[in-house]
N, CA, C and O atoms as a Maestro MAE file, in Angstrom:
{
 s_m_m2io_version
 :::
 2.0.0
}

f_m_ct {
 s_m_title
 :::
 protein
 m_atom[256] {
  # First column is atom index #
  i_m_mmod_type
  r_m_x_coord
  r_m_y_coord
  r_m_z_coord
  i_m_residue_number
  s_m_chain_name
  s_m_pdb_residue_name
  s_m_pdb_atom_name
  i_m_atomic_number
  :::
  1 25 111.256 105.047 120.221 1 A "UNK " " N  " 7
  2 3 109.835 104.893 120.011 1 A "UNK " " CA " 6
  3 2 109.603 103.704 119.095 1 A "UNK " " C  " 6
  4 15 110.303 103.518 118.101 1 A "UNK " " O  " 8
  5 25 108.747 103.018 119.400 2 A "UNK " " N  " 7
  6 3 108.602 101.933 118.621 2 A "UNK " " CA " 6
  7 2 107.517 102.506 117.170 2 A "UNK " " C  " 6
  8 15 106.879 103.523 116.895 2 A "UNK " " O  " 8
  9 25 107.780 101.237 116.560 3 A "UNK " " N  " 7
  10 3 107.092 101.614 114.976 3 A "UNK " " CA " 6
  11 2 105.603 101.611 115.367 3 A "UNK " " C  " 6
  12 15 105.008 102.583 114.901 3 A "UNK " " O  " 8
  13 25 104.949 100.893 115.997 4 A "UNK " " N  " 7
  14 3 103.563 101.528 116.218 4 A "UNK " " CA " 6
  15 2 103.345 102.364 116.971 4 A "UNK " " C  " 6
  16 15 102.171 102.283 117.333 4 A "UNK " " O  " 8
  17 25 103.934 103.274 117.491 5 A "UNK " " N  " 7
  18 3 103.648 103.996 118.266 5 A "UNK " " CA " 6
  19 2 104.062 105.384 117.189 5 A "UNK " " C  " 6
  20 15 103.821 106.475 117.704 5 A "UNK " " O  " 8
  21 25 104.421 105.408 116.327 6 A "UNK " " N  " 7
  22 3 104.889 106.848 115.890 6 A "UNK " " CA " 6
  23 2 103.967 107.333 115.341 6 A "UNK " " C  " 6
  24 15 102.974 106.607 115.279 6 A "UNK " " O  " 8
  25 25 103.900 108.213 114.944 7 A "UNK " " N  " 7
  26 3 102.588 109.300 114.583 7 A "UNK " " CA " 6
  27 2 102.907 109.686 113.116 7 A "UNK " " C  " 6
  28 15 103.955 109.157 112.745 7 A "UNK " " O  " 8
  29 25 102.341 110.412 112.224 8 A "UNK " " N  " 7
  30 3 102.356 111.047 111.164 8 A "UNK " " CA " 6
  31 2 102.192 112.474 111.155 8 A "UNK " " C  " 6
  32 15 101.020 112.831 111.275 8 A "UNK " " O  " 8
  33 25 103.208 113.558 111.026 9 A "UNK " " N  " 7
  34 3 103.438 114.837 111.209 9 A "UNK " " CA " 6
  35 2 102.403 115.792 110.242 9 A "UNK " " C  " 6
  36 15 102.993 116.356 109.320 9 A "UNK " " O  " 8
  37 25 101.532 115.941 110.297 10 A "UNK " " N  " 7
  38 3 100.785 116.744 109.354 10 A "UNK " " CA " 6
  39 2 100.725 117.897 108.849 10 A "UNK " " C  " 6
  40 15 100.735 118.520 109.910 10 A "UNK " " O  " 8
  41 25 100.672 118.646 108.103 11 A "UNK " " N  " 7
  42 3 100.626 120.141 107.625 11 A "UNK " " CA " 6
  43 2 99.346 120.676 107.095 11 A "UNK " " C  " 6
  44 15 99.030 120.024 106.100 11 A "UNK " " O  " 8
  45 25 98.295 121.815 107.432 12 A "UNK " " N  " 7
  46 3 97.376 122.195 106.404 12 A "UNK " " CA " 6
  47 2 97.634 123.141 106.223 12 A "UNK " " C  " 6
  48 15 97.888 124.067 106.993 12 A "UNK " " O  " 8
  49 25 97.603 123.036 104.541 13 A "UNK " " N  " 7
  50 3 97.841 124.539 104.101 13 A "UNK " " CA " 6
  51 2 96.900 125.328 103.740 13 A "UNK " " C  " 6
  52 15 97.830 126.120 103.589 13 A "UNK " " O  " 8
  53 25 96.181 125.782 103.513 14 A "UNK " " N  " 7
  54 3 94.378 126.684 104.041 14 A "UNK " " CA " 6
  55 2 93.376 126.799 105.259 14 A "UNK " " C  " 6
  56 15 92.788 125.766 105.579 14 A "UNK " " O  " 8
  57 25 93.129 127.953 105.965 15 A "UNK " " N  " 7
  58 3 92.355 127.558 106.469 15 A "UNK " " CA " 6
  59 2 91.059 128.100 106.524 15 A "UNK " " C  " 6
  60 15 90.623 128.729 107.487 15 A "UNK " " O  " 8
  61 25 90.195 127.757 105.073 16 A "UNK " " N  " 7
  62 3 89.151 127.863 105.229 16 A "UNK " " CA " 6
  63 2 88.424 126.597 105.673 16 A "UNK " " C  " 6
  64 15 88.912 125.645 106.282 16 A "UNK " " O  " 8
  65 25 87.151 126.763 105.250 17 A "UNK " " N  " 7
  66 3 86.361 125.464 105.995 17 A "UNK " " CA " 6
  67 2 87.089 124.350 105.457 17 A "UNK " " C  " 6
  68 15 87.625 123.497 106.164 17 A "UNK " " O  " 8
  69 25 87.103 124.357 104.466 18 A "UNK " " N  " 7
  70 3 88.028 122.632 104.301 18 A "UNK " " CA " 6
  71 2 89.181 122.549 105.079 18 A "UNK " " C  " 6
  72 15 89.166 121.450 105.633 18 A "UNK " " O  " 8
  73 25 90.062 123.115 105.353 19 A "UNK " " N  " 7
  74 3 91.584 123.381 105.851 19 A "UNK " " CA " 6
  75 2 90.851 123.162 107.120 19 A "UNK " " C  " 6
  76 15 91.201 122.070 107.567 19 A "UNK " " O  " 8
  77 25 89.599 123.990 108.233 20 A "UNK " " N  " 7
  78 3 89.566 123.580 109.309 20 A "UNK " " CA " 6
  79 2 88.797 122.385 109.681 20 A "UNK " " C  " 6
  80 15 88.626 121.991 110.834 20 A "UNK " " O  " 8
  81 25 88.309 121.794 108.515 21 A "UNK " " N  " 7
  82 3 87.746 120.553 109.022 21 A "UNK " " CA " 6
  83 2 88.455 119.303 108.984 21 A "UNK " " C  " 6
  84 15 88.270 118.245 109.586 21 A "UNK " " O  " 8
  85 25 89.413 119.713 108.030 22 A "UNK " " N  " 7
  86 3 90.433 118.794 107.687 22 A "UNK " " CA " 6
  87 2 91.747 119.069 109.637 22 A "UNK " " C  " 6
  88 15 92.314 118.208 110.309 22 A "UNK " " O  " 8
  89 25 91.707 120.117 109.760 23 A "UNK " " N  " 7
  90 3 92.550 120.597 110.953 23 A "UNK " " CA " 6
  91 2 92.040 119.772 112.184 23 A "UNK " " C  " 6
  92 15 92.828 119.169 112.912 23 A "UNK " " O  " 8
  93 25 90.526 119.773 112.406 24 A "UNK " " N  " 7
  94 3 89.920 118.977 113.466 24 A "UNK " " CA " 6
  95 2 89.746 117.988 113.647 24 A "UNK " " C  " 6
  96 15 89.517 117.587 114.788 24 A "UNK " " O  " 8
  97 25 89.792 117.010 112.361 25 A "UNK " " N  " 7
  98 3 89.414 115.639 112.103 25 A "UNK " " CA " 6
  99 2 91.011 115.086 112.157 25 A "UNK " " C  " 6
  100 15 91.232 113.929 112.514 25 A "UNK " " O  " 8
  101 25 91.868 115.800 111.859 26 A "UNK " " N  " 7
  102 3 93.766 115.293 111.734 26 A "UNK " " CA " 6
  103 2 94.066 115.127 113.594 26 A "UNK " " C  " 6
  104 15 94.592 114.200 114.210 26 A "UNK " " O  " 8
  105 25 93.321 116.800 114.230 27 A "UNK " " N  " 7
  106 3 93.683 116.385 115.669 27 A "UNK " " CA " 6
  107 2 92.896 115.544 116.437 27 A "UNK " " C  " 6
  108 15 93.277 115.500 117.607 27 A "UNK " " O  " 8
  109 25 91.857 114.810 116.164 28 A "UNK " " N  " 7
  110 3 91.217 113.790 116.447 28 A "UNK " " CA " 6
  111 2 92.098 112.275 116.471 28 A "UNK " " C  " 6
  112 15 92.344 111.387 117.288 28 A "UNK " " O  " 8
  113 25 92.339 112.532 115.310 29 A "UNK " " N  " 7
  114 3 93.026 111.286 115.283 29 A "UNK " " CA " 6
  115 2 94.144 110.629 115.891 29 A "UNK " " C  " 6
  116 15 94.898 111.462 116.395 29 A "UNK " " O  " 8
  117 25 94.571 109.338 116.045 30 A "UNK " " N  " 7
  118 3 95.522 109.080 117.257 30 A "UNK " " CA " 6
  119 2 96.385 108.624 116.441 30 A "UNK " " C  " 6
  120 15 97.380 108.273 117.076 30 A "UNK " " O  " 8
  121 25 96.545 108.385 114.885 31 A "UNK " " N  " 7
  122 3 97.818 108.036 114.370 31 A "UNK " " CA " 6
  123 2 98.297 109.653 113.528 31 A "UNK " " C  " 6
  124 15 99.369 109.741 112.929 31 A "UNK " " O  " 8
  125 25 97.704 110.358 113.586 32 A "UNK " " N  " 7
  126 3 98.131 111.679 113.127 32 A "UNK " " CA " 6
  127 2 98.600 112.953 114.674 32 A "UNK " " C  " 6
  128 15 98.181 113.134 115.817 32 A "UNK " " O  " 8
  129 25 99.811 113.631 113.668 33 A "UNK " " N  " 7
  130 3 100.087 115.030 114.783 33 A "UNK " " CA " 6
  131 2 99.685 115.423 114.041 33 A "UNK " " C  " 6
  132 15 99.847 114.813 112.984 33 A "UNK " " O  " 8
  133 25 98.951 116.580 114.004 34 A "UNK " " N  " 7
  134 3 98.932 118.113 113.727 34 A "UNK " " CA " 6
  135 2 99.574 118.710 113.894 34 A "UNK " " C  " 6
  136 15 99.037 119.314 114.823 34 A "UNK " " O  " 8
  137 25 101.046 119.450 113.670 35 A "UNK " " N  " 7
  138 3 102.381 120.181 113.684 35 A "UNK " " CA " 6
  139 2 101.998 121.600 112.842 35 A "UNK " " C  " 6
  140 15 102.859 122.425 113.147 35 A "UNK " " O  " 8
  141 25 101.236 122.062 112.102 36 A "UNK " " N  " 7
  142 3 101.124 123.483 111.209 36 A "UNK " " CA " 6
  143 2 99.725 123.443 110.745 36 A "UNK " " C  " 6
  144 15 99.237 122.371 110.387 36 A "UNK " " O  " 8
  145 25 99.183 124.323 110.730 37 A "UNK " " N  " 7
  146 3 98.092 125.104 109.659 37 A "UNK " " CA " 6
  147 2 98.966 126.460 109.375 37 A "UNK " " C  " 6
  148 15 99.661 126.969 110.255 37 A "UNK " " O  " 8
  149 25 98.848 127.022 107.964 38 A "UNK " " N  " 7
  150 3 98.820 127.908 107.583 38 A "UNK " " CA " 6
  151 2 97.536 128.264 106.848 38 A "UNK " " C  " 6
  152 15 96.880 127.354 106.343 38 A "UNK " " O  " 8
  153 25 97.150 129.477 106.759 39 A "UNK " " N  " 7
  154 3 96.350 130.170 106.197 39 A "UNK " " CA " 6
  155 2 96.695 132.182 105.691 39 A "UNK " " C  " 6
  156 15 97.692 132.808 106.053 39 A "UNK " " O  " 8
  157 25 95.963 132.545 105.135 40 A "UNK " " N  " 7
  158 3 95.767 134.199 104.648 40 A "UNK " " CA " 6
  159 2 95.220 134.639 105.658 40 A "UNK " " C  " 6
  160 15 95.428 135.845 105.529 40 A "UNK " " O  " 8
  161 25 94.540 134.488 106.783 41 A "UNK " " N  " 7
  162 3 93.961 135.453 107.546 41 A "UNK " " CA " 6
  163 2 94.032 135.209 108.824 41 A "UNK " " C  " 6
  164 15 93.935 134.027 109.153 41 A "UNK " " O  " 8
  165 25 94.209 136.191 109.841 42 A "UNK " " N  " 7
  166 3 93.952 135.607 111.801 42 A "UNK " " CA " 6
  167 2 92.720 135.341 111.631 42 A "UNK " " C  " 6
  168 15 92.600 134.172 111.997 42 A "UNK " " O  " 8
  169 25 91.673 135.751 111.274 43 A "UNK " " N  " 7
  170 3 90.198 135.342 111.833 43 A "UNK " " CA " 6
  171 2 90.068 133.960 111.575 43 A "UNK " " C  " 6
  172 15 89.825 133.321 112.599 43 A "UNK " " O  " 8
  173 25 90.186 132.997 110.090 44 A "UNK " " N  " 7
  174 3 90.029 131.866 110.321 44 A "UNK " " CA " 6
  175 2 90.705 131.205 111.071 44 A "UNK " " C  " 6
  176 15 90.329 130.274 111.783 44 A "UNK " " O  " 8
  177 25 92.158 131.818 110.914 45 A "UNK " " N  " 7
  178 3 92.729 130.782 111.950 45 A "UNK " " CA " 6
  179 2 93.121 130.858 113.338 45 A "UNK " " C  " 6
  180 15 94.060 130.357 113.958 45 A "UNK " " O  " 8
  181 25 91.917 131.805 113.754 46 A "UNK " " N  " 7
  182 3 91.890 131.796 115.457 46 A "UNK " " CA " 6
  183 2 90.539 130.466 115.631 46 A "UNK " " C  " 6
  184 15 90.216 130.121 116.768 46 A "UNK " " O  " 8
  185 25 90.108 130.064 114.849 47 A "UNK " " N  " 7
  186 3 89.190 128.672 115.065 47 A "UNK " " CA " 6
  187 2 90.160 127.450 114.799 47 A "UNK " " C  " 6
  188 15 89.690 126.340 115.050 47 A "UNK " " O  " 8
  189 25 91.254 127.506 114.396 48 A "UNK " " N  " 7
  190 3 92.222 126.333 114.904 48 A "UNK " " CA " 6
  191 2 92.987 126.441 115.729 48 A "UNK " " C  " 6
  192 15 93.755 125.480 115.741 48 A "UNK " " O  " 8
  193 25 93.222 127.300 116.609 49 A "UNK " " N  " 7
  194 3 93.831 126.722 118.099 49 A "UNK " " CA " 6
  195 2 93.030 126.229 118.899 49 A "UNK " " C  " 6
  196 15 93.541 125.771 119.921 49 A "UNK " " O  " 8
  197 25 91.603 126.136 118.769 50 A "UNK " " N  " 7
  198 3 90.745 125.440 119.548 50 A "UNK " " CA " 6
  199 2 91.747 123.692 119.617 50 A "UNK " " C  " 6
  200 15 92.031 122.874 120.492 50 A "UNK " " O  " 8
  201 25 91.893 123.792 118.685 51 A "UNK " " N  " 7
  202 3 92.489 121.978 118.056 51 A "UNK " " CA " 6
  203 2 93.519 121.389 119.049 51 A "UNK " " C  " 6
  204 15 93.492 120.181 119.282 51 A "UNK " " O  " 8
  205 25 94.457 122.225 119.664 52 A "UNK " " N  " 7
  206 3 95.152 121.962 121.023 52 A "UNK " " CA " 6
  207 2 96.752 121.675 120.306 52 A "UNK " " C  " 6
  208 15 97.402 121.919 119.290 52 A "UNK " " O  " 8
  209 25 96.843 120.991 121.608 53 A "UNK " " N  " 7
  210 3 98.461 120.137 121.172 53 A "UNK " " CA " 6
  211 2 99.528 120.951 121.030 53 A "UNK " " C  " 6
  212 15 99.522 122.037 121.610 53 A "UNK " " O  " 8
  213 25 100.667 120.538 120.198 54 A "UNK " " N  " 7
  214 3 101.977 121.549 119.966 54 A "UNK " " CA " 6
  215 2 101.884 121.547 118.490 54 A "UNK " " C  " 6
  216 15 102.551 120.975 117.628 54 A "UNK " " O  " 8
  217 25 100.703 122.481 118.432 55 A "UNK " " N  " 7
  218 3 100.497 123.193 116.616 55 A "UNK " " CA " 6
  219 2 101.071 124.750 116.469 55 A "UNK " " C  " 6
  220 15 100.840 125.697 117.220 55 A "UNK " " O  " 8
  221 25 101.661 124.728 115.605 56 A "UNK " " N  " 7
  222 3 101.835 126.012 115.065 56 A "UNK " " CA " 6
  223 2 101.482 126.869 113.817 56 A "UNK " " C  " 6
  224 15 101.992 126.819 112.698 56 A "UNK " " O  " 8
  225 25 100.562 127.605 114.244 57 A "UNK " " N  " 7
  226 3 99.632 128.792 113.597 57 A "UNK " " CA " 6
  227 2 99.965 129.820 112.380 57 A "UNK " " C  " 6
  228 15 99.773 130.937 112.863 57 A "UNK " " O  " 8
  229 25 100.213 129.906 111.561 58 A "UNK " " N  " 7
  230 3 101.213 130.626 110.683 58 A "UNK " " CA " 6
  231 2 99.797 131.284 109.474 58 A "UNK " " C  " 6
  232 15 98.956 130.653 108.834 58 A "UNK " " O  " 8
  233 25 100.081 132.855 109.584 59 A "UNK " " N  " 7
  234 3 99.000 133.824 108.569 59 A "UNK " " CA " 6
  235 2 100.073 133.937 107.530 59 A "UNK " " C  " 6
  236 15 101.270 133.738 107.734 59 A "UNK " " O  " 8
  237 25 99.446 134.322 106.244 60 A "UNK " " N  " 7
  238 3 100.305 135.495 105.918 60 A "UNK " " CA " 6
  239 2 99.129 136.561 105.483 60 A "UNK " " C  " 6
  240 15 98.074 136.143 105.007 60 A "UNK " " O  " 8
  241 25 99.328 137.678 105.637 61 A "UNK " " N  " 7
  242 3 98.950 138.337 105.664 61 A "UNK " " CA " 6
  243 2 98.764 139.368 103.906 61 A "UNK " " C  " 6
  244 15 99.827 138.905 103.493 61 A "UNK " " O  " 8
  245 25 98.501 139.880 103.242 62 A "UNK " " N  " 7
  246 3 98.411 140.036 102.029 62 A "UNK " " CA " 6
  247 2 99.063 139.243 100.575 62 A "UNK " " C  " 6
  248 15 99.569 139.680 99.541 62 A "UNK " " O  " 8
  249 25 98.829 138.181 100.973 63 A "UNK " " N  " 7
  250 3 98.727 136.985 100.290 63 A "UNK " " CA " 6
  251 2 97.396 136.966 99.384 63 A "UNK " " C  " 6
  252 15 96.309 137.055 99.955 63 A "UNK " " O  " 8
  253 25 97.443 136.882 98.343 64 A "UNK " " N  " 7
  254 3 96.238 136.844 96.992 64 A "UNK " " CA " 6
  255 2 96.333 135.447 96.379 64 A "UNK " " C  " 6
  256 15 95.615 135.139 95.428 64 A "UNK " " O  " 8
  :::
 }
 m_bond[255] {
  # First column is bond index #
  i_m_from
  i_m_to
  i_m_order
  :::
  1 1 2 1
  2 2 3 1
  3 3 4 2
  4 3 5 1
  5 5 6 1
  6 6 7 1
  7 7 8 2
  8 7 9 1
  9 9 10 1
  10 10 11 1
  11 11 12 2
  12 11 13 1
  13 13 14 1
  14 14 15 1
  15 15 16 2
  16 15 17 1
  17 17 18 1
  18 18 19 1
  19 19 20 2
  20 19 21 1
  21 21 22 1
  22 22 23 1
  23 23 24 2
  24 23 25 1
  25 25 26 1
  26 26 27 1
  27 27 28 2
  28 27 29 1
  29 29 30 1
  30 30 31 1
  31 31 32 2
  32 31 33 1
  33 33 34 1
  34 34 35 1
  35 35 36 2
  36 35 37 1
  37 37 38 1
  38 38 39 1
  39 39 40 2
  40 39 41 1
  41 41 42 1
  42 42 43 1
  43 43 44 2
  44 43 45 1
  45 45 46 1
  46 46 47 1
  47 47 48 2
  48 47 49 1
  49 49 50 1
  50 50 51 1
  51 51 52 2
  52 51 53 1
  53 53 54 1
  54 54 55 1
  55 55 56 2
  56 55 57 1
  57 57 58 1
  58 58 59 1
  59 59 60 2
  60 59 61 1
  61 61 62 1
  62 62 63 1
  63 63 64 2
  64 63 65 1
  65 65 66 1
  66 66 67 1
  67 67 68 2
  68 67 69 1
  69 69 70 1
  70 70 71 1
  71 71 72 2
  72 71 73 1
  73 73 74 1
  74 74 75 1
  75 75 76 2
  76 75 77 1
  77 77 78 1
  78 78 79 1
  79 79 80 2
  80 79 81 1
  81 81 82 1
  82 82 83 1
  83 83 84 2
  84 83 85 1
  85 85 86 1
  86 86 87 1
  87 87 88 2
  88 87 89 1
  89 89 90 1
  90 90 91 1
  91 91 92 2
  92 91 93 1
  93 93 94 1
  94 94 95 1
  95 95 96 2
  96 95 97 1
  97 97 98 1
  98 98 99 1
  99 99 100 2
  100 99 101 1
  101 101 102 1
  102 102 103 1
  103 103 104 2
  104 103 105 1
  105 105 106 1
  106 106 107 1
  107 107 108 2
  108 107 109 1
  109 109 110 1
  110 110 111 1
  111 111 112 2
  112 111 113 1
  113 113 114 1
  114 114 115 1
  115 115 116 2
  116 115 117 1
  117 117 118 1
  118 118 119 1
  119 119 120 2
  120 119 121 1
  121 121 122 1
  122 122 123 1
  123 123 124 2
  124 123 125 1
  125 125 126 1
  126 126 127 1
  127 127 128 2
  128 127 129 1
  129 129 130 1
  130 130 131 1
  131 131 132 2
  132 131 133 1
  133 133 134 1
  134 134 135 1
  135 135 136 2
  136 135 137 1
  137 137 138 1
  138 138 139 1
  139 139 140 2
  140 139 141 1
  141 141 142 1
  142 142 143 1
  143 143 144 2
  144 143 145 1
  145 145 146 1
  146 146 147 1
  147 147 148 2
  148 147 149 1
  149 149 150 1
  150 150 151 1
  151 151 152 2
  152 151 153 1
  153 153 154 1
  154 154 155 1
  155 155 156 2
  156 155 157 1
  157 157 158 1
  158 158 159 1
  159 159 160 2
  160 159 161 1
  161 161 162 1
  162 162 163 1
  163 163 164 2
  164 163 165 1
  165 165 166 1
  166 166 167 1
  167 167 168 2
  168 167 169 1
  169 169 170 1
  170 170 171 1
  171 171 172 2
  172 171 173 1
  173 173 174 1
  174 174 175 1
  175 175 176 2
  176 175 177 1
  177 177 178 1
  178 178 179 1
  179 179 180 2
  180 179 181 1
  181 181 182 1
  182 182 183 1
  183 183 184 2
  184 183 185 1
  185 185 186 1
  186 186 187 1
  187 187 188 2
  188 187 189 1
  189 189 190 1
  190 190 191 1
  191 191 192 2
  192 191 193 1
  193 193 194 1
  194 194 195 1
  195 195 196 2
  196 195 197 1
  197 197 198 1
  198 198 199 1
  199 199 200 2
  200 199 201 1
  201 201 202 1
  202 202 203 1
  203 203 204 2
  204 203 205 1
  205 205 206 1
  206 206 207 1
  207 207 208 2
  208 207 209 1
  209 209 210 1
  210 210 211 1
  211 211 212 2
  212 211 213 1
  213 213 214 1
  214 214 215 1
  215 215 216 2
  216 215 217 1
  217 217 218 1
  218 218 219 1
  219 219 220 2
  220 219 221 1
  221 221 222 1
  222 222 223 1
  223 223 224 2
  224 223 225 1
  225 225 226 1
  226 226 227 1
  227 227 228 2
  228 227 229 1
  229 229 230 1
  230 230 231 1
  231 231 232 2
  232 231 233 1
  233 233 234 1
  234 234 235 1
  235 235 236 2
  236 235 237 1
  237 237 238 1
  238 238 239 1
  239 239 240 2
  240 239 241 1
  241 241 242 1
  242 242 243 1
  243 243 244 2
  244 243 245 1
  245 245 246 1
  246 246 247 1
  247 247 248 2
  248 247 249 1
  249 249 250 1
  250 250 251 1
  251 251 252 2
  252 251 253 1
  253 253 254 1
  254 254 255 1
  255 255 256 2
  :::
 }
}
């Protein structure tokens, strides 16, 4: 792969509204992947698989 062509692997770690706006605006972009969101809950983060691609979704679940 050539050097302009490579991408930047991204991670968000929250996903409340900042984490998903930050999630939608990263998969928008054409020099960024989106590779992870994590968040505390399924409900927010069933509004980032809308985002597509080869992301992976990660809760935890009683996390404070």
């Amino acid at each position: 792969m050539a050097a302009d062509e490579r991408h930047l692997r991204v991670a968000v770690l929250g996903a409340g509204l900042i984490g998903i706006d930050l999630a939608e605006k990263t998969g928008r972009s054409p020099e960024l992947d989106l590779v992870l969101v994590a968040g505390r809950g399924r409900d927010s983060l069933g509004r980032v698989r809308k985002v597509g691609g080869s992301l992976m979704v990660v809760w935890f679940d009683g996390m404070s």
